[in-house]
C-alpha positions as CSV (number, residue, x, y, z in Angstrom):
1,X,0.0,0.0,0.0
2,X,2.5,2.5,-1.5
3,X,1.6,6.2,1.0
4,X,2.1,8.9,-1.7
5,X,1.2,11.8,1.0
6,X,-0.1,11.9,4.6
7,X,-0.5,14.9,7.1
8,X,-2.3,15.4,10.5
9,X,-3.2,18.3,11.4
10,X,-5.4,19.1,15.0
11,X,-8.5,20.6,16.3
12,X,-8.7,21.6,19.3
13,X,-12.3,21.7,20.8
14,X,-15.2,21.3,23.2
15,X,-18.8,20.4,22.7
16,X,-21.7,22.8,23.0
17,X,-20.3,26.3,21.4
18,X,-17.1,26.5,22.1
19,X,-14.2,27.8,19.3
20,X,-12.4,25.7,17.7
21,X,-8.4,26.1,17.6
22,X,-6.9,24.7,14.5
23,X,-3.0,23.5,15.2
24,X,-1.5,23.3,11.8
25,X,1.1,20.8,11.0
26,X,4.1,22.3,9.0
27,X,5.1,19.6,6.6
28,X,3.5,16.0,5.9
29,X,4.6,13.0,8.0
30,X,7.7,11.7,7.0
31,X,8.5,8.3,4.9
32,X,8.5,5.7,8.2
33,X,7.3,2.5,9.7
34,X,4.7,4.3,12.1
35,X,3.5,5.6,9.2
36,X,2.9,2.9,7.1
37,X,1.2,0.9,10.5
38,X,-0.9,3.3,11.3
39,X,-2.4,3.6,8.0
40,X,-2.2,-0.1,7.3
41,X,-4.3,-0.5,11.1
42,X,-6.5,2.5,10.1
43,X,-8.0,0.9,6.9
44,X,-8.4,-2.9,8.8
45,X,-10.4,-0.9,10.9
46,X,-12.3,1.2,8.8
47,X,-13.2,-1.6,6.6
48,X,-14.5,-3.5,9.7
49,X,-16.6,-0.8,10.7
50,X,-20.2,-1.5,10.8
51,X,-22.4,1.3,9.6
52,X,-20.8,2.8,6.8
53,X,-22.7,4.3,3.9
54,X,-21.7,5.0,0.0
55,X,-22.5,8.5,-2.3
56,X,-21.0,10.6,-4.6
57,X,-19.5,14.4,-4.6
58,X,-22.5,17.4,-4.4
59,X,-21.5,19.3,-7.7
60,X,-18.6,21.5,-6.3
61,X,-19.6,25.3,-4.5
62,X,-18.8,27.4,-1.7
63,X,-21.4,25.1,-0.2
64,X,-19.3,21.9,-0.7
65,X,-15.7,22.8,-1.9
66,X,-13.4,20.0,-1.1
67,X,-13.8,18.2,-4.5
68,X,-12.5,21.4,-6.2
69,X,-10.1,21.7,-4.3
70,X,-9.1,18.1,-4.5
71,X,-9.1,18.3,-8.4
72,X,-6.5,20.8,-8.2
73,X,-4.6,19.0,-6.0
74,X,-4.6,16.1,-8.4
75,X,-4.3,19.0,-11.5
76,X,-1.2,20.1,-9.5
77,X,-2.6,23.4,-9.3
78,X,-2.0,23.0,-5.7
79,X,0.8,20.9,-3.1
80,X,-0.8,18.1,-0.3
81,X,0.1,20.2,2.5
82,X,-1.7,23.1,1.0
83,X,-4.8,20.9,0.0
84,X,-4.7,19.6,3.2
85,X,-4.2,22.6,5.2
86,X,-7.1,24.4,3.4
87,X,-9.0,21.4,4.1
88,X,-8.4,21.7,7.4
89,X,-9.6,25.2,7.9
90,X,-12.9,24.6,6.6
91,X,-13.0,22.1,8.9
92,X,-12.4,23.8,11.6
93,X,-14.7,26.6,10.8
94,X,-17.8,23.9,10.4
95,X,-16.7,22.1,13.5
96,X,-17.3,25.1,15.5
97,X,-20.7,25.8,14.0
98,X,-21.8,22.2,15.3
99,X,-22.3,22.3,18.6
100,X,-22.4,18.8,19.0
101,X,-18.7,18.3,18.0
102,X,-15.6,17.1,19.3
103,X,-12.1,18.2,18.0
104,X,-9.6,15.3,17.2
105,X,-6.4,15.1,15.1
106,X,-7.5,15.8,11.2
107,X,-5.8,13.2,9.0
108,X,-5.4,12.7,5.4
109,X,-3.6,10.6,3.6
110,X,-3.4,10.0,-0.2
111,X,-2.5,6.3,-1.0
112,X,-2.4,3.6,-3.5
113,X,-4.1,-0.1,-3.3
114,X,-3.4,-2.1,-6.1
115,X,-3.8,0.3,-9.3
116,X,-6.4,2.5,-7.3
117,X,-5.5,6.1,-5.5
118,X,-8.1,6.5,-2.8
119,X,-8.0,9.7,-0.5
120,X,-8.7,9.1,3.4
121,X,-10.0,12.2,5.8
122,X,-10.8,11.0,9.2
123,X,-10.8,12.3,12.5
124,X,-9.0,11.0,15.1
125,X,-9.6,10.6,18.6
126,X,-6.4,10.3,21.3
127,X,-6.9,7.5,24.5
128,X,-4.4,6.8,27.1
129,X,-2.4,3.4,27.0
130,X,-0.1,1.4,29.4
131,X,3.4,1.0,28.3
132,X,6.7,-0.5,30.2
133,X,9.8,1.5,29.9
134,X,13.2,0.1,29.8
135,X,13.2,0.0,33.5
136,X,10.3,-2.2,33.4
137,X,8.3,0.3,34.8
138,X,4.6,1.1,33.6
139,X,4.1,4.6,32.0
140,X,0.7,6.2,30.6
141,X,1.1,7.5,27.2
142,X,-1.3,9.4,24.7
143,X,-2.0,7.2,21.4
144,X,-4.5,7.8,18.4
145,X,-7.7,5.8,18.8
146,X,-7.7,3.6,15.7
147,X,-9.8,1.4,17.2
148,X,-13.2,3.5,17.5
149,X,-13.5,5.7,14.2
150,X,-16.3,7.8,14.4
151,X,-16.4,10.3,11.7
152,X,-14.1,9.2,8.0
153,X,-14.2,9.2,4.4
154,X,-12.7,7.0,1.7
155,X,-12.6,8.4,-2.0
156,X,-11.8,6.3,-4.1
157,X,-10.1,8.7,-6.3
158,X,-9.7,6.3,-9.5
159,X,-13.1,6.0,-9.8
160,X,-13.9,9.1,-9.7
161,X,-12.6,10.5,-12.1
162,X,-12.7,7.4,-14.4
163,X,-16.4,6.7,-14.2
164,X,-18.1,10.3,-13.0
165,X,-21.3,8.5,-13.4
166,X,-20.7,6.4,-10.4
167,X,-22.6,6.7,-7.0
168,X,-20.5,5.0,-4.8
169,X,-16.9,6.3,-5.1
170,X,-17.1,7.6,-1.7
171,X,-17.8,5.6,1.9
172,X,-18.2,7.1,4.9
173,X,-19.3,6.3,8.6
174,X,-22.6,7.4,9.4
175,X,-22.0,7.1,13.4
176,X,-24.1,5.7,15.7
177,X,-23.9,8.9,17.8
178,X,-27.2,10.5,15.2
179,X,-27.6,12.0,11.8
180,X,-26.9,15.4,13.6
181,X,-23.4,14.9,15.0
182,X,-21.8,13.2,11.9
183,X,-23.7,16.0,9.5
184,X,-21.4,18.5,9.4
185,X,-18.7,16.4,8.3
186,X,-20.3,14.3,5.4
187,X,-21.0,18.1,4.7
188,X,-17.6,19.0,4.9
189,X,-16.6,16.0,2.8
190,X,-19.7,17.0,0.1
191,X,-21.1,13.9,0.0
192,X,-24.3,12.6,-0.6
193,X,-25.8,9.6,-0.4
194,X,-25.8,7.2,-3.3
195,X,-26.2,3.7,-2.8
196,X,-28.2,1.6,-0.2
197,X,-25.5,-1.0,1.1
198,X,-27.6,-2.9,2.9
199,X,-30.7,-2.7,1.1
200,X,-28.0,-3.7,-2.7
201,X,-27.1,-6.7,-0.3
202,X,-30.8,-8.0,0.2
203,X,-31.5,-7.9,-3.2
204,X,-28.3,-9.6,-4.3
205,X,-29.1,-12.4,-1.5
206,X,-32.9,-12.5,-2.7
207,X,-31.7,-12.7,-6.3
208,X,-29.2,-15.8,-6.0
209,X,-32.2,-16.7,-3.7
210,X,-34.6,-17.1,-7.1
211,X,-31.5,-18.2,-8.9
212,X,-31.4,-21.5,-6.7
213,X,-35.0,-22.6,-7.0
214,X,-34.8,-21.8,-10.7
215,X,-32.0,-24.3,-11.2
216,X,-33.4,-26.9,-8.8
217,X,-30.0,-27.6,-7.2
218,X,-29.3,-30.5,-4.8
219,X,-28.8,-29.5,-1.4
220,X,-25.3,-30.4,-1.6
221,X,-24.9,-27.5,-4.4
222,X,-26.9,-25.1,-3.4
223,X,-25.0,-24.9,0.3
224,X,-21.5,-25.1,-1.7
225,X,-22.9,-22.1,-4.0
226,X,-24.5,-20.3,-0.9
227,X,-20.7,-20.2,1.0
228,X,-19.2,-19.1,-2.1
229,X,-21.3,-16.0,-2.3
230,X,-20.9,-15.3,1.3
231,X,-17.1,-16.0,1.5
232,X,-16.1,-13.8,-1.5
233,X,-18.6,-10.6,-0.4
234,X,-17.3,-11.0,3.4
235,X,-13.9,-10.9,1.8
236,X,-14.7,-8.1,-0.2
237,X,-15.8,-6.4,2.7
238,X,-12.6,-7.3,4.7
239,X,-10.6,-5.6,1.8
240,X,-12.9,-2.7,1.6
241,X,-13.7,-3.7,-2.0
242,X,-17.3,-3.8,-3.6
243,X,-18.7,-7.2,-5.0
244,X,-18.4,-7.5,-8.3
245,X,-21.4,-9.3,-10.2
246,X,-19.3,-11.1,-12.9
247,X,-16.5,-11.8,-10.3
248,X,-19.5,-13.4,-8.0
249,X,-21.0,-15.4,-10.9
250,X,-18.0,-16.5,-12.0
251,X,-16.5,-18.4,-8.6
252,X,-20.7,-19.5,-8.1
253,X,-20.8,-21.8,-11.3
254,X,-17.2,-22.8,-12.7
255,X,-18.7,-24.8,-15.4
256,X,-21.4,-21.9,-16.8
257,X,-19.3,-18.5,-15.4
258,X,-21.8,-15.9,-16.7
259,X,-25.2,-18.0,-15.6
260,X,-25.8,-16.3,-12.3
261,X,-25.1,-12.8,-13.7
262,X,-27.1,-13.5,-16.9
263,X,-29.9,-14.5,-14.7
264,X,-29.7,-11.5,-12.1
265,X,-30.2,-9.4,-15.8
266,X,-32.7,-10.9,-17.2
267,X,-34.9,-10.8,-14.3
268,X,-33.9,-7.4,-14.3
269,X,-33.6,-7.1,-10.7
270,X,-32.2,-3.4,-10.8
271,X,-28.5,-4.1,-8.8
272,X,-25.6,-2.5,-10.3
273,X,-22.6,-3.9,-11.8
274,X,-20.7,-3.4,-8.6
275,X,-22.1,-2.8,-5.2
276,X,-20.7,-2.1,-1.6
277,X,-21.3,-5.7,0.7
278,X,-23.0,-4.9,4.2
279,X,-21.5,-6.9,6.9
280,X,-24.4,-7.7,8.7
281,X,-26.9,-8.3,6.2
282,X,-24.6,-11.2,5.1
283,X,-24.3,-12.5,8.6
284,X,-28.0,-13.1,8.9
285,X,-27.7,-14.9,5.0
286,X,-27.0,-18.6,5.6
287,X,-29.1,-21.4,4.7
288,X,-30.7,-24.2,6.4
289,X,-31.5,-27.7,4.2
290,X,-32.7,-30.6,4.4
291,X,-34.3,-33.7,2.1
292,X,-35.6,-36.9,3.3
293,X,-38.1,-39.3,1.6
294,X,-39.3,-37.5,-1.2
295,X,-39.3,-33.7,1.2
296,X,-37.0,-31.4,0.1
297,X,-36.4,-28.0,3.0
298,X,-34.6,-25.1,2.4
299,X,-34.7,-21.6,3.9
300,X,-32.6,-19.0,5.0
301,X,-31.2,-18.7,8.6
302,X,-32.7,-15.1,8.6
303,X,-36.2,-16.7,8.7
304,X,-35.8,-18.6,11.9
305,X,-37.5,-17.7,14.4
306,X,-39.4,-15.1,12.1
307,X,-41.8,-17.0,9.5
308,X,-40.5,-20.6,10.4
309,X,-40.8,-21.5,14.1
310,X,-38.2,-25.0,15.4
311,X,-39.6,-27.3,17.8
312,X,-36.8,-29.0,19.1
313,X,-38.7,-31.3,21.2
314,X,-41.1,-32.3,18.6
315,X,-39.1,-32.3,15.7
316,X,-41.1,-30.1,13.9
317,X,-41.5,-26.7,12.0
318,X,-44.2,-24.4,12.1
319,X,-44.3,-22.2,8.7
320,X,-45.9,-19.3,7.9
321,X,-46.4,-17.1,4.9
322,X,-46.1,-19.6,2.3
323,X,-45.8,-18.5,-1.2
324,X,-49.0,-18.2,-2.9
325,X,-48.2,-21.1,-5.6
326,X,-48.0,-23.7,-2.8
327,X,-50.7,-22.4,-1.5
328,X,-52.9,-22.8,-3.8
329,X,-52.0,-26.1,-4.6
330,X,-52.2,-27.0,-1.0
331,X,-55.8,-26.3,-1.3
332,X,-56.3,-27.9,-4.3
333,X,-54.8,-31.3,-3.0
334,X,-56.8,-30.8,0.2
335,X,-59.9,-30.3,-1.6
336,X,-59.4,-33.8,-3.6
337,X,-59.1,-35.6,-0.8
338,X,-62.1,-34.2,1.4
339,X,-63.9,-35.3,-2.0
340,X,-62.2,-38.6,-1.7
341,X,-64.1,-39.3,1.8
């Protein structure tokens, strides 16, 4: 993960009104170790944050300015620290117009993943940790808190500006603190938001959900398919990556590579071509099944305890909304054999 700039800059600042001191660093953080850990730790982190969303860039005004000035950053109209520092101002300014907000150390860093340049701003909290000295003694030091991130951005800057059309070049957290104390700073950032994670995840799942019953698979296949898709999107997750339909259709079916994603097409079923995997959506996605003289059971683990009820003791499950085909011929079978007696 090659670092091509990073610089952390600090607020200073207290909830309910009260200014905001900006304490500006005076060159970017040198080539180093530290460095490169505390990015590599800050993206492990990010990525397994729960409650992230995905958007796209406001069109740029005095409103939302960052993506102008982050194209002439990238124009080389203008240097990092002086990207950074402006950044930083701005910041600053709608920090202290929030009086919900907290200060913290302002970082950004501009790095590259693969062949991608993405553009992290986050803000940083500081807790106390226990150290030994050489003396063996314990000693309280100040570190960053990497481990409860609270208010960050990643841009994926390749995307960007290679497919302007895109709405989800930019994740952010959304906090669990309320849409009011994380506002300011998806304003800052000039994001809106794009694409439903969680609701592109449900549809994916409901989609290979169809595709299995369409193909009639055994229960062997259909559990080997059903890890595949969860594997690969958790692992996507992990990376910070979005799920790539072909990719996905390619790893479920070997034999037929483009089967799944031709199907997901022609049902038209409205997902696009790439799409950010929500952790805990997938969680909930596994599935239970079963076949035994001529009954075939399958559901997904989401269901239990929901619209299929497990009787341990009795060995038995209790269903309930049933799909309106088996319904109906339920009724039909039930209405041959009242006539039968």
């Amino acid at each position: 993960m090659p670092i091509r700039h990073s610089i952390i800059h600090k607020i200073d600042k207290k909830p309910v009104g009260s200014p905001a001191v900006l304490h500006l660093a005076s060159d970017e953080q040198l080539d180093s170790g530290a460095r490169d850990d505390l990015m590599q730790q800050f993206n492990e982190n990010y990525n397994a944050t729960a409650g992230k969303a995905w958007g796209f860039f406001h069109a740029a005004s005095g409103a939302f300015p960052l993506s102008s000035w982050l194209s002439e950053y990238l124009a080389g109209g203008s240097t990092f620290l002086e990207f950074s520092t402006t950044a930083a101002e701005h910041l600053a300014k709608l920090m202290e117009e929030s009086n919900l907000s907290t200060g913290g150390h302002a970082l950004f860093c501009h790095y590259q993943q693969g062949m991608t340049d993405y553009l992290v701003i986050a803000l940083v909290q500081e807790t106390e940790a226990v150290t030994m000295t050489e003396e063996l003694h314990l000693m309280t030091v100040r570190r960053l808190d990497l481990d409860h991130i609270r208010l960050a951005a990643r841009i994926n800057i390749s995307e960007w500006k290679n497919n302007p059309l895109s709405k989800q070049y930019i994740s952010y957290i959304k906090g669990k603190q309320g849409r009011k104390f994380s506002e300011y700073f998806r304003d800052f950032i000039g994001c809106q938001e794009g694409i439903d994670g969680p609701g592109e995840t449900r549809t994916l799942l409901k989609a290979f959900s169809d595709f299995v019953e369409s193909e009639d698979l055994g229960e062997e296949s259909a559990r080997e398919k059903t890890n595949t898709l969860v594997s690969y999107s958790m692992a996507q997750a992990k990376l910070g990556e979005p799920i790539t339909l072909a990719e996905l259709s390619e790893l479920i079916d070997d034999d037929q590579p483009k089967n799944f994603y031709d199907f997901i097409k022609a049902k038209d079923y409205g997902l696009s071509e790439t799409l950010p995997p929500d952790k805990k959506t997938l969680n909930k996605f596994r599935r239970f099944t079963g076949r035994a003289e001529g009954m075939s059971i399958s559901f997904e683990a989401h269901l239990l305890g929901d619209k299929i009820e497990f009787d341990e003791a009795g060995g038995t499950l209790t269903l309930r909304g049933l799909p309106t085909q088996l319904t109906e011929q339920l009724k039909r079978a039930s209405l041959q054999l009242s006539g039968r007696c």
